[in-house]
N, C-alpha and C positions, 0 to 999 in steps of 0.2 A: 308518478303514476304507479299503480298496483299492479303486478304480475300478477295474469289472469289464471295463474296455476296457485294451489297452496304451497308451502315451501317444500313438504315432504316430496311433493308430483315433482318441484323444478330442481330437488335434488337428485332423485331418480333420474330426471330427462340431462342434468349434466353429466349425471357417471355414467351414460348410456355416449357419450361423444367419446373416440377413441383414439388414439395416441398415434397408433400405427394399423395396418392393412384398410385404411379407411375405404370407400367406394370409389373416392377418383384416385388413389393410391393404386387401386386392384384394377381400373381400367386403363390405367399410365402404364403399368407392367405386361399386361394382356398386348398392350401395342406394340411397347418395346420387346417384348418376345416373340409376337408375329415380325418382325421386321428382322428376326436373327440375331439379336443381340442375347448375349447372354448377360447375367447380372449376379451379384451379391446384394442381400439386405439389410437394411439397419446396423452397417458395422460398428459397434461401439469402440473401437479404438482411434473414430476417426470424430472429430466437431462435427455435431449437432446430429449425429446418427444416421446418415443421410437415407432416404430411402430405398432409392437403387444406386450401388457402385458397381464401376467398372474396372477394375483394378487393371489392364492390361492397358486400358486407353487412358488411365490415371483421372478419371471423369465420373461426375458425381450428377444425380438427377434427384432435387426434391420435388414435392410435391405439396404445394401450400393450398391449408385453408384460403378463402380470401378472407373472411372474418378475422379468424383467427391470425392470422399474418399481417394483418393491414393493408391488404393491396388497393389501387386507386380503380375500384368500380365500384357500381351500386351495394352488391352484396361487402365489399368490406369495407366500404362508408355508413353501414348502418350501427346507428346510437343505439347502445342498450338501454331500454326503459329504467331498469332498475337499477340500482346501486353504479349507475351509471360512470363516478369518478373509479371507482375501482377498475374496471373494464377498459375504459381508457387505458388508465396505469397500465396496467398488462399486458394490452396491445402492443402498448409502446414499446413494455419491455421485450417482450415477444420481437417487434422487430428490430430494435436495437441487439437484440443476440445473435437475430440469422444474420446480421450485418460481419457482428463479429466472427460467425464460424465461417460464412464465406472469404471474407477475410483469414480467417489462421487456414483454411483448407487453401487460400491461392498461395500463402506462403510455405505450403508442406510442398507444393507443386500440382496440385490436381486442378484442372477445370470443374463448374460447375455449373448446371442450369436448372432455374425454378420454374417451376408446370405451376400454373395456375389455376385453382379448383374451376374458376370459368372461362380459362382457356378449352379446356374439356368437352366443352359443348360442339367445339368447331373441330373436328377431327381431322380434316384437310390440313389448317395451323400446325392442331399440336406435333402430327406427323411429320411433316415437315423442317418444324424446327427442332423436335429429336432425331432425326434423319439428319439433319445438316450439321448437329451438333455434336453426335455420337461419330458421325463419317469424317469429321474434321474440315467439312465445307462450310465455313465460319464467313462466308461472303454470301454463298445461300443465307445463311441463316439471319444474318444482322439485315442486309437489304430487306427481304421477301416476307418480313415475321417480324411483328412488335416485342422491342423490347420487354422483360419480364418483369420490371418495374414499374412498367406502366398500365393504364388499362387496356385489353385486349380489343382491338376494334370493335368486336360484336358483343361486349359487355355492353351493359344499359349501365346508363353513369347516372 
């Protein structure tokens, strides 16, 4: 199928998607600062840059695309129209990395949890499970709050 943009347009519309302070990036941080935590950002000496660190509680908070990460709901089960094996490939490799940094970050010693872009929607959740997570109430959190691997209950699948 033919991308309904010419390529210059869906060049412009990729370099317009952003690496870091994305919008549920800036609403993740907004929450965990209302809630009195304090945070560091994007540290580069730690796997995969994370988005907020906690260094005193040795805990890590990303924040995933669902596209872009692959998560299991509607928004990151969607096919790209075009060059569509590529996109694949990348996904995968995309989450085969986060694998890996959450992996080398549990062996440095730090905790870590993934926010998902459509966990976001449900603000009750997300709160929640960065409150149970950041407080070290890890029985709140695992009961009362879907897993981050999976899809969020109020995701449309």
């Amino acid at each position: 199928m033919m991308d309904i943009f010419p390529s210059e347009k869906r060049s412009w519309i990729m370099r317009q998607v952003r690496e870091k302070n994305t919008s549920p990036e800036l609403k993740v941080r907004s929450l965990v600062h209302r809630l009195g935590f304090r945070f560091r950002l994007h540290r580069n000496d730690l796997p995969g840059k994370p988005d907020l660190v906690f260094p005193s509680r040795k805990k890590i908070i990303f924040v995933h695309g669902c596209f872009w990460h692959g998560h299991n709901c509607a928004r990151g089960h969607r096919a790209p129209k075009t060059n569509s094996e590529y996109w694949t490939e990348k996904i995968q490799r995309n989450t085969e990395r986060d694998i890996k940094h959450q992996s080398d970050l549990k062996a440095m010693g730090w905790d870590s949890l993934v926010i998902w872009e459509c966990e976001i929607n449900n603000l009750k959740i997300v709160t929640e499970k960065i409150y149970g997570f950041l407080s070290g109430n890890k029985s709140a959190e695992q009961n009362s709050l879907p897993d981050s691997n999976s899809a969020a209950p109020h995701c449309r699948r």
